[in-house]
C-alpha positions in Angstrom: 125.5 78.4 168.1 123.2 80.2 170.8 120.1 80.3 172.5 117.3 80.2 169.9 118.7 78.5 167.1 117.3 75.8 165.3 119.4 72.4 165.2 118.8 69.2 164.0 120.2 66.3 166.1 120.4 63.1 163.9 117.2 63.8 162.2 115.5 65.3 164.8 114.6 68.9 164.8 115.4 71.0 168.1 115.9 74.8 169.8 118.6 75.4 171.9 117.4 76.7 175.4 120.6 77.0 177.1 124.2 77.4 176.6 126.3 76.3 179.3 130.7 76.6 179.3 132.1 73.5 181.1 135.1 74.2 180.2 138.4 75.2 181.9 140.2 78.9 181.6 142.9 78.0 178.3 139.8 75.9 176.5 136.3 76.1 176.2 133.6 73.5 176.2 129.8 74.1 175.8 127.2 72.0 176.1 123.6 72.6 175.1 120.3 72.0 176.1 117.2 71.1 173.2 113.6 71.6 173.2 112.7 68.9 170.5 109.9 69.7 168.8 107.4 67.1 167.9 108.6 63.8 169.4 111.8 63.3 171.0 114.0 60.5 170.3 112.9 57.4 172.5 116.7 56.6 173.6 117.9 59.7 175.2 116.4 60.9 178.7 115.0 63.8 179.4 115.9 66.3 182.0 113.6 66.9 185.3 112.8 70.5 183.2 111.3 68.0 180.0 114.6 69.3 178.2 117.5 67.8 177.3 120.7 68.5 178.3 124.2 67.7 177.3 124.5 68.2 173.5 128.0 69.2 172.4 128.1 71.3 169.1 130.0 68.6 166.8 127.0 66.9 167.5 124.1 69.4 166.1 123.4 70.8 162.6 122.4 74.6 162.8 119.4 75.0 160.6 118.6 78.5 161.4 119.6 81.4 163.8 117.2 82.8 166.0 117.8 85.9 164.1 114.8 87.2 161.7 115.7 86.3 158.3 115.6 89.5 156.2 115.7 88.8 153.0 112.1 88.6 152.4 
C-alpha cells in the first residue's frame, strides 16, 4: 500500500496520506496515516493535522490504488 490508495478500515472508507517505516534495519514496520472520508469513526482520535495516524497494514483493506484504472 502507498500514498493515495483507497482503504477501508472496519467499514470505514479512507486515503492513505502518509507512509511512515518505524521499523529497525533486518525488519520493516509501516504505519499509515488516513484521511476518512465522510465521518470518521467516533472511537479513534484524531491527529493535531485532522488525520489519523497509526494504522498498520494487517489492519486496512486496499480498495483501490491511486493509479488511473485503465481499463475503461
Amino acid at each position: 500500500m502507498k500514498v493515495g490508495d483507497l482503504v477501508e478500515y472496519k467499514t470505514w472508507k479512507a486515503i492513505i496520506t502518509d507512509k511512515v517505516n518505524k521499523g529497525r534495519p533486518e525488519r520493516d514496520l509501516f504505519l499509515y496515516t488516513l484521511h476518512f472520508l465522510g465521518n470518521p469513526p467516533e472511537f479513534l482520535r484524531r491527529g493535531h493535522d485532522g488525520y489519523f495516524s497509526g494504522f498498520q497494514c494487517w489492519e486496512l483493506e486496499l480498495l483501490s490504488t491511486g493509479q488511473p484504472d485503465e481499463s475503461w
